[in-house]
PDB file with one MODEL, atoms N, CA, C and O in Angstrom:
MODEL        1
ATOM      1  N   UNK A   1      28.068  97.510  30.043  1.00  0.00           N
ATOM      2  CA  UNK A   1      27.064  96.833  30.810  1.00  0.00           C
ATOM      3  C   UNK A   1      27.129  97.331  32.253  1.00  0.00           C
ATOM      4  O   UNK A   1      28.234  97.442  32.784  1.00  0.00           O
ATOM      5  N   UNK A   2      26.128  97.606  32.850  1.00  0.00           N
ATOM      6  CA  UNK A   2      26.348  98.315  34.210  1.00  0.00           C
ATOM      7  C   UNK A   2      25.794  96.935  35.121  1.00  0.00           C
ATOM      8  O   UNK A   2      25.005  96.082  34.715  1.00  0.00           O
ATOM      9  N   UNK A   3      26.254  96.977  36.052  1.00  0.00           N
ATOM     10  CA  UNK A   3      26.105  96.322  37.141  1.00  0.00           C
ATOM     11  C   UNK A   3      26.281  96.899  38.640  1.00  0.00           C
ATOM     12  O   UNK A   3      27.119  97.708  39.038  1.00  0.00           O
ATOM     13  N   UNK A   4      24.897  96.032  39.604  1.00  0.00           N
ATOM     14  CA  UNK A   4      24.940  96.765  40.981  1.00  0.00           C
ATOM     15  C   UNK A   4      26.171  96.536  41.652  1.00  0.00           C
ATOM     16  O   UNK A   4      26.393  95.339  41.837  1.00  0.00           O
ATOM     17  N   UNK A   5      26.947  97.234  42.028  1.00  0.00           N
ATOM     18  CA  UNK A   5      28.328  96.682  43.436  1.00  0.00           C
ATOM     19  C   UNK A   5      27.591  96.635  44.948  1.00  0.00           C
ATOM     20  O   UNK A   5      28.241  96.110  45.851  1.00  0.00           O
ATOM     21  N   UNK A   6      26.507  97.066  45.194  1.00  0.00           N
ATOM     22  CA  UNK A   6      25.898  97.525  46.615  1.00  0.00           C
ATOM     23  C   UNK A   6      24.389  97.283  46.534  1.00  0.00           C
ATOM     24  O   UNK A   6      23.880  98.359  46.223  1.00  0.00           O
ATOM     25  N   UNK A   7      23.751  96.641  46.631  1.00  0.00           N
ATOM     26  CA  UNK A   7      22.278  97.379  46.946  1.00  0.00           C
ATOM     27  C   UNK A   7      21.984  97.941  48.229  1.00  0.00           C
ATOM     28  O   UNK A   7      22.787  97.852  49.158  1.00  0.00           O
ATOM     29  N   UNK A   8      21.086  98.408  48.313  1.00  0.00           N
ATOM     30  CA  UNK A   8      20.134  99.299  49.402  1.00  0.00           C
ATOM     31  C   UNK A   8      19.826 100.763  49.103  1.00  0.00           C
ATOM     32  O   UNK A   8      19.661 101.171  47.953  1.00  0.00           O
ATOM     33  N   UNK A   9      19.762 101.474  50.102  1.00  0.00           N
ATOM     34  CA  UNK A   9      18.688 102.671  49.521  1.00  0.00           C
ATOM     35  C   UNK A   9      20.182 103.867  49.941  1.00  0.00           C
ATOM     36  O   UNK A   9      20.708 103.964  51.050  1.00  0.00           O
ATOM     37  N   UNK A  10      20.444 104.391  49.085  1.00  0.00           N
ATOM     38  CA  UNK A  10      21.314 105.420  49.075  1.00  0.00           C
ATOM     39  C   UNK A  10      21.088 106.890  49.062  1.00  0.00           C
ATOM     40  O   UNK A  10      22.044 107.661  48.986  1.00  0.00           O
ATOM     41  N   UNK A  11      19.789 107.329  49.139  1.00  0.00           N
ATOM     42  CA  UNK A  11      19.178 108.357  49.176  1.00  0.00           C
ATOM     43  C   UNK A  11      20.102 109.679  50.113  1.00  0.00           C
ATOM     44  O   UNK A  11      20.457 110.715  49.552  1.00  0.00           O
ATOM     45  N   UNK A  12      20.338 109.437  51.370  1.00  0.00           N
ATOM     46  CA  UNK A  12      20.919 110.295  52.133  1.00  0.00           C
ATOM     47  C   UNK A  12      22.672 110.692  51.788  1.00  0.00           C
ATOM     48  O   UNK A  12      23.280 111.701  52.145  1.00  0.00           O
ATOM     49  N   UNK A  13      23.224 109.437  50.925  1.00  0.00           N
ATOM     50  CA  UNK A  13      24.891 109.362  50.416  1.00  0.00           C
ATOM     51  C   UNK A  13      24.201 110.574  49.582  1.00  0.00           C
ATOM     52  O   UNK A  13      24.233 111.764  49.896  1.00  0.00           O
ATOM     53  N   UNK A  14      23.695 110.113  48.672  1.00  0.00           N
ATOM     54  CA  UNK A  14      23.063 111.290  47.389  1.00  0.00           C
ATOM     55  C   UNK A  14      22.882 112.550  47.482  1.00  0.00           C
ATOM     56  O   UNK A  14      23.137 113.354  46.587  1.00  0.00           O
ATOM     57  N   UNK A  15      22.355 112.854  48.745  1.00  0.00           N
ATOM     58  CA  UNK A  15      22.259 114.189  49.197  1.00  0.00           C
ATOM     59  C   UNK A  15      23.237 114.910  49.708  1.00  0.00           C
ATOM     60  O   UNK A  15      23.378 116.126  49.577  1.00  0.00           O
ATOM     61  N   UNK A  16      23.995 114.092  50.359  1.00  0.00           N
ATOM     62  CA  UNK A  16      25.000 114.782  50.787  1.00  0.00           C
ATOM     63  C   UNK A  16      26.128 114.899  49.672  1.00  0.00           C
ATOM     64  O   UNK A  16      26.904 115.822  49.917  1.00  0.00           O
ATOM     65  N   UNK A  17      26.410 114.202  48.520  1.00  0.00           N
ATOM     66  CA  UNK A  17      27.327 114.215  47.641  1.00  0.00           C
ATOM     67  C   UNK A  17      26.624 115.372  46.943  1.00  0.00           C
ATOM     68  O   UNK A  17      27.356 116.237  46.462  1.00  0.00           O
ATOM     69  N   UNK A  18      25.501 115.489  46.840  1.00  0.00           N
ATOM     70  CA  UNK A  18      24.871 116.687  45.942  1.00  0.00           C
ATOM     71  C   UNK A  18      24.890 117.683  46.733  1.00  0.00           C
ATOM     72  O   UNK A  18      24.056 118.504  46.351  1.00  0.00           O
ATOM     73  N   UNK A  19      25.479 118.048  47.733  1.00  0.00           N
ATOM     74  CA  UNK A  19      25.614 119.351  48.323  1.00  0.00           C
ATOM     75  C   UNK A  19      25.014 119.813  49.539  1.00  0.00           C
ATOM     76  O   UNK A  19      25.259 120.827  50.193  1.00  0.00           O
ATOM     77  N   UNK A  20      23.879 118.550  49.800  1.00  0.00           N
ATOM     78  CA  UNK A  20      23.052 118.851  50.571  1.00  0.00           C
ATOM     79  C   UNK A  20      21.413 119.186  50.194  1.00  0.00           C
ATOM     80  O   UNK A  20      20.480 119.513  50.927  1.00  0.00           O
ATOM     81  N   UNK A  21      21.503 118.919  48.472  1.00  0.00           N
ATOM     82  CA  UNK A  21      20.166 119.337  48.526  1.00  0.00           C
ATOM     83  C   UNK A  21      18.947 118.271  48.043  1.00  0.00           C
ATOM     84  O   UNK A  21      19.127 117.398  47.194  1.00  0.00           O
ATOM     85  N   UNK A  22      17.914 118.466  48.615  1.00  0.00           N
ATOM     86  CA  UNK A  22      17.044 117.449  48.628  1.00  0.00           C
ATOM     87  C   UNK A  22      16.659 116.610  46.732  1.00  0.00           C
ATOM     88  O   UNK A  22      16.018 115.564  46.634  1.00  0.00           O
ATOM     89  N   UNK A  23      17.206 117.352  45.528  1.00  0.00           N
ATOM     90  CA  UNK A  23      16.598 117.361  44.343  1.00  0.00           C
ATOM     91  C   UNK A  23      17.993 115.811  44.373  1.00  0.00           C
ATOM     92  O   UNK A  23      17.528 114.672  44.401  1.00  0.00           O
ATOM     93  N   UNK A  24      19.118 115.937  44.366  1.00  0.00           N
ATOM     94  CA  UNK A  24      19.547 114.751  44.464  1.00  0.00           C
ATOM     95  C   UNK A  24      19.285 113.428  45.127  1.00  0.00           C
ATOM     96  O   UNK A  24      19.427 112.275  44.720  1.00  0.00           O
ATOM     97  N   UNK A  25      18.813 113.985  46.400  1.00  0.00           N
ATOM     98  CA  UNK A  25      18.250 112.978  47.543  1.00  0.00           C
ATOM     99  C   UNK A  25      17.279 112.288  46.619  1.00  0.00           C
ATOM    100  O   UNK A  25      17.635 111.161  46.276  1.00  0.00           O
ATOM    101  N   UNK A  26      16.139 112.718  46.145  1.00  0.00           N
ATOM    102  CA  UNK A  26      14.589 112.690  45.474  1.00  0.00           C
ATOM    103  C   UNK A  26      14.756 112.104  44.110  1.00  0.00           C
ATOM    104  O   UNK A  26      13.851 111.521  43.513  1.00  0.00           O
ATOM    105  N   UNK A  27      16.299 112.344  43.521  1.00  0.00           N
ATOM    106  CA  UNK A  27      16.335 111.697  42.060  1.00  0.00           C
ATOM    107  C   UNK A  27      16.267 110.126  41.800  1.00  0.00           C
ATOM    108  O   UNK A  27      16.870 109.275  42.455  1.00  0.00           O
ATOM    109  N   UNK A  28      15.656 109.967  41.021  1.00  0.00           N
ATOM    110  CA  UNK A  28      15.582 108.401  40.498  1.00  0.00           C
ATOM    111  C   UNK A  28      17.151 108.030  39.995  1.00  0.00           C
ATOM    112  O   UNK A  28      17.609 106.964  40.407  1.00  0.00           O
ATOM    113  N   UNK A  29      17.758 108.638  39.363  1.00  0.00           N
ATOM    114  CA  UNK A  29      18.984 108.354  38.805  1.00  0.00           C
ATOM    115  C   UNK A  29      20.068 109.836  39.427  1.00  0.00           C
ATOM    116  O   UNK A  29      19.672 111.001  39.475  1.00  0.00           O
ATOM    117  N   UNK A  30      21.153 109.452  39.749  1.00  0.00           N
ATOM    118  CA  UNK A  30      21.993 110.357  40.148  1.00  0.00           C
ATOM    119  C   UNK A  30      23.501 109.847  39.660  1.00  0.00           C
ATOM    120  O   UNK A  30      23.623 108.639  39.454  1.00  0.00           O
ATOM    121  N   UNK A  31      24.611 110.679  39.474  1.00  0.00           N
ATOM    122  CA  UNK A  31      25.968 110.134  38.606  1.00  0.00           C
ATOM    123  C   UNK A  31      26.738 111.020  39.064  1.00  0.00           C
ATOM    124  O   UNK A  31      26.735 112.170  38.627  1.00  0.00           O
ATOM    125  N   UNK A  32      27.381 110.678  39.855  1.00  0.00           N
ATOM    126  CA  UNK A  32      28.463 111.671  40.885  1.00  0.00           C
ATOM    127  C   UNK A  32      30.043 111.115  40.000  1.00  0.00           C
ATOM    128  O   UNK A  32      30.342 109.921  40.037  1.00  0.00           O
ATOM    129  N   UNK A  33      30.856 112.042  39.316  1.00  0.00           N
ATOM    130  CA  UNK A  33      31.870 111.876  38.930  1.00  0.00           C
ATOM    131  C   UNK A  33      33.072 111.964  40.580  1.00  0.00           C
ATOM    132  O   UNK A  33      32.849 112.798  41.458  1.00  0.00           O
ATOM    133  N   UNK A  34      34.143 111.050  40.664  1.00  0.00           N
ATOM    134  CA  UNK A  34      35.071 111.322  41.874  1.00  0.00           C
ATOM    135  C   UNK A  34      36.341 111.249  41.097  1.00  0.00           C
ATOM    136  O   UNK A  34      36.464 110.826  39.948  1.00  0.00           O
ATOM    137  N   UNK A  35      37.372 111.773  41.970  1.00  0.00           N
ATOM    138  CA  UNK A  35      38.543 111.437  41.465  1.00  0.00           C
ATOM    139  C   UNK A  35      39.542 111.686  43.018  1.00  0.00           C
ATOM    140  O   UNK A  35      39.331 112.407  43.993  1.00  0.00           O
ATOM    141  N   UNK A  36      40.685 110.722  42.687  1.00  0.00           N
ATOM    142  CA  UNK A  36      41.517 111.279  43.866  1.00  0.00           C
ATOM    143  C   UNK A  36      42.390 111.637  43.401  1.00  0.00           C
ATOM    144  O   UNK A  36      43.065 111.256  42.445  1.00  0.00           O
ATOM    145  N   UNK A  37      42.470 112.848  44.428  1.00  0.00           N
ATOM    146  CA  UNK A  37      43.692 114.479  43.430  1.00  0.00           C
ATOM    147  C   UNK A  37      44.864 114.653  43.668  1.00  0.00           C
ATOM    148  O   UNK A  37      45.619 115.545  43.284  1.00  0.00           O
ATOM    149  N   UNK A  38      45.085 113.552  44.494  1.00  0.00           N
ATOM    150  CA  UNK A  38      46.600 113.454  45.042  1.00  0.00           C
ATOM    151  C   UNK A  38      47.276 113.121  44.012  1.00  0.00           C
ATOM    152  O   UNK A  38      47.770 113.994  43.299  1.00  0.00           O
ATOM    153  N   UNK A  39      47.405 111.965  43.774  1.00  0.00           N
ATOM    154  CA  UNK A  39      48.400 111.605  42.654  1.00  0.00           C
ATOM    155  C   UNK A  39      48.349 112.748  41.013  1.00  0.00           C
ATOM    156  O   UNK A  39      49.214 113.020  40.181  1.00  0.00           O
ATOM    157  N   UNK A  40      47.037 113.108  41.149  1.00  0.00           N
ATOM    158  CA  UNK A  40      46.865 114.150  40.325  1.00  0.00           C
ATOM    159  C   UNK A  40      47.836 115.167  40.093  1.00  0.00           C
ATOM    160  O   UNK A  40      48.702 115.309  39.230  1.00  0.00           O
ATOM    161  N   UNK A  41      47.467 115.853  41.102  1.00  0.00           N
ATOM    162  CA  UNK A  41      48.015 117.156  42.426  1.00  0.00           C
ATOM    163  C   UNK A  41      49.743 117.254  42.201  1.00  0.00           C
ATOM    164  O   UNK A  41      50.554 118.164  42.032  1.00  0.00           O
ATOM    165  N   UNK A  42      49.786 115.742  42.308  1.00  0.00           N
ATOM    166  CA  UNK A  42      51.271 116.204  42.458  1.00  0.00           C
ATOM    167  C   UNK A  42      51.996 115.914  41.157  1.00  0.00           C
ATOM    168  O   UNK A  42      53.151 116.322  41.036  1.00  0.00           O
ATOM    169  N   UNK A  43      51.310 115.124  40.002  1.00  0.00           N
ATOM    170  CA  UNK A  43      51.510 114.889  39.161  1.00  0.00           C
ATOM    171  C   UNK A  43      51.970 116.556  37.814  1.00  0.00           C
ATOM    172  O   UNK A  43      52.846 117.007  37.076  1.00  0.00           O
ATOM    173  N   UNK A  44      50.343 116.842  38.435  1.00  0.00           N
ATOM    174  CA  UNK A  44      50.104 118.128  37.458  1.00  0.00           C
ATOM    175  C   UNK A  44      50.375 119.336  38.148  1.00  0.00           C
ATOM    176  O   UNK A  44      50.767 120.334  37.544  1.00  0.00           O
ATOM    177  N   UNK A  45      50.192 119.312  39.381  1.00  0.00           N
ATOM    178  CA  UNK A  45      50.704 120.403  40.055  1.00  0.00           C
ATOM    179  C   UNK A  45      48.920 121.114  40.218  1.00  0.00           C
ATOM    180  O   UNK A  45      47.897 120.431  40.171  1.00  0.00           O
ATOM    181  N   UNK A  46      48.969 122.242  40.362  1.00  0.00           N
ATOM    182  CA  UNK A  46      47.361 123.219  40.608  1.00  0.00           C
ATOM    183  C   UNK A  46      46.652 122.774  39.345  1.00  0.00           C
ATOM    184  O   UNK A  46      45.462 122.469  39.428  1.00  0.00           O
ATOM    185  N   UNK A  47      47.350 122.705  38.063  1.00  0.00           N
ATOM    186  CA  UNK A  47      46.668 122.413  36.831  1.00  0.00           C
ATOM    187  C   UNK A  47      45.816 120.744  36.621  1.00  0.00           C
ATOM    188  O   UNK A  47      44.966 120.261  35.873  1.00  0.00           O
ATOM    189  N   UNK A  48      46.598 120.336  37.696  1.00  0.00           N
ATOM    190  CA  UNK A  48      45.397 118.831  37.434  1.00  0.00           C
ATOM    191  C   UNK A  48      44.127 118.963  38.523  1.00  0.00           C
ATOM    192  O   UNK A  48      43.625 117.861  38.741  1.00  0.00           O
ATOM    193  N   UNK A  49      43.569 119.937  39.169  1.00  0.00           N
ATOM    194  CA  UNK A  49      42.435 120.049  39.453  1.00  0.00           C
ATOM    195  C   UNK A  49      41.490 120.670  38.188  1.00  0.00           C
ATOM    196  O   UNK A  49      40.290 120.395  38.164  1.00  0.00           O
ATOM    197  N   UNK A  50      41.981 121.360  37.340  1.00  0.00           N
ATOM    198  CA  UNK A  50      41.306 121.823  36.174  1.00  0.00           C
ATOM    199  C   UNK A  50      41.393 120.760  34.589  1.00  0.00           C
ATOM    200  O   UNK A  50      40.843 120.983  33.510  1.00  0.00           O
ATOM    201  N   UNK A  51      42.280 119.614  34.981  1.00  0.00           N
ATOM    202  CA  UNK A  51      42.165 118.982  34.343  1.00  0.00           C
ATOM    203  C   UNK A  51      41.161 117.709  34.396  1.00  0.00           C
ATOM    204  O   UNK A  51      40.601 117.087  33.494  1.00  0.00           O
ATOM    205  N   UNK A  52      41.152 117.542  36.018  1.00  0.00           N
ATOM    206  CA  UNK A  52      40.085 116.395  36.209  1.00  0.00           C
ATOM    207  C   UNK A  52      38.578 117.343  36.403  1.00  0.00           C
ATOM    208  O   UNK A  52      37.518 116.729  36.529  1.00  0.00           O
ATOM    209  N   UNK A  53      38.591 118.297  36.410  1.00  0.00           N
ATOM    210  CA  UNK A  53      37.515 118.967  36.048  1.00  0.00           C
ATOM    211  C   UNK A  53      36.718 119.049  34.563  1.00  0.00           C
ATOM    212  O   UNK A  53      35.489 119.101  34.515  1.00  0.00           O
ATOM    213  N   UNK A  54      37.700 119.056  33.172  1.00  0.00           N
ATOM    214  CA  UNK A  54      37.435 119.016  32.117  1.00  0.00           C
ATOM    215  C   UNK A  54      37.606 117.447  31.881  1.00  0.00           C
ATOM    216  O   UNK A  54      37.523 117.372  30.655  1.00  0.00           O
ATOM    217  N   UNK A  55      37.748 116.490  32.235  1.00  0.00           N
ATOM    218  CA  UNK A  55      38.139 114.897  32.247  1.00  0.00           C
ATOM    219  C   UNK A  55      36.290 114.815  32.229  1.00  0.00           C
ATOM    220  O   UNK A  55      35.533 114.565  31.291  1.00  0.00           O
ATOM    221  N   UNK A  56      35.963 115.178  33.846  1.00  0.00           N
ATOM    222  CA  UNK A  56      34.640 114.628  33.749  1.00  0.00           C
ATOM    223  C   UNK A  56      33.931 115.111  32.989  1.00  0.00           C
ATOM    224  O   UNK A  56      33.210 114.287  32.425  1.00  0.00           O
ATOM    225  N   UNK A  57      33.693 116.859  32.484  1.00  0.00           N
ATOM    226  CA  UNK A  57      32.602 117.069  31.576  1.00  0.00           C
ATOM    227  C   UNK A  57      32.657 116.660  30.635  1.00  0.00           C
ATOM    228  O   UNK A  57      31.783 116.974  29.827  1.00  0.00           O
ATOM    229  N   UNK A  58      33.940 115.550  30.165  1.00  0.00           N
ATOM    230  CA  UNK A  58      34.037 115.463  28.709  1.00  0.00           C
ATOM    231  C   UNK A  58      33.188 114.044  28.915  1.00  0.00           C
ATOM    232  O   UNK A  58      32.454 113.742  27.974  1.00  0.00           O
ATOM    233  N   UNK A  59      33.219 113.229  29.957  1.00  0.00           N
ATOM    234  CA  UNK A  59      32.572 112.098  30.059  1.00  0.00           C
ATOM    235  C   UNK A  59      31.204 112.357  30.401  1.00  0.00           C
ATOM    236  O   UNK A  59      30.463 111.456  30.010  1.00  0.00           O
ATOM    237  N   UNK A  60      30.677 113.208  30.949  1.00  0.00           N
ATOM    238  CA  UNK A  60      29.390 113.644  31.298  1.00  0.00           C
ATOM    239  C   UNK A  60      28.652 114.213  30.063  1.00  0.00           C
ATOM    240  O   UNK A  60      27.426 114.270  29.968  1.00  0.00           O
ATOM    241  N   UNK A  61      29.368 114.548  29.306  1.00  0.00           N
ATOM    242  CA  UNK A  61      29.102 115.215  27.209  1.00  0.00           C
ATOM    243  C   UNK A  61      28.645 113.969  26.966  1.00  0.00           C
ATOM    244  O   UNK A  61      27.424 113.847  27.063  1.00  0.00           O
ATOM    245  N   UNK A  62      29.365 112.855  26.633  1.00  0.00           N
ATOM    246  CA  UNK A  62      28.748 111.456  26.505  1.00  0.00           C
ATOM    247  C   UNK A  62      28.198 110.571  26.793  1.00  0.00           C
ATOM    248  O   UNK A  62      28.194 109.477  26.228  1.00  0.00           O
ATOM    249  N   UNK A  63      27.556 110.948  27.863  1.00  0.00           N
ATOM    250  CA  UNK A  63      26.747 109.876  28.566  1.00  0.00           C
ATOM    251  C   UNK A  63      25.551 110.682  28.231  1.00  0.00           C
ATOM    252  O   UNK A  63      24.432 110.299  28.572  1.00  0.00           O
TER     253      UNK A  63
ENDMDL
END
């Protein structure tokens, strides 16, 4: 079940999480995967940036 945590207009967060480009800004729906890589990082060493890399496409496959 999804639910709002924030309302208001997020358009400019969007753009800038998308790189800067206006097609995120402009999207009706947008889904920014995050992770923090520290505990990662030091967990996995260089290999848990390629692991939370394959983490999200596997969740982005299913949605």
């Amino acid at each position: 079940m999804l639910e709002s945590l924030k309302l208001g207009n997020f358009r400019a967060q969007a753009g800038h999480l998308g790189l800067d480009q206006e097609l995120a800004a402009d999207a009706a729906v947008d889904i920014f995967f995050l992770a923090d890589l520290r505990p990662i990082l030091q967990r996995f060493g260089n290999r848990g940036y390629r692991a939370v890399q394959l983490e999200a496409g596997v969740i982005g496959g299913k949605l």
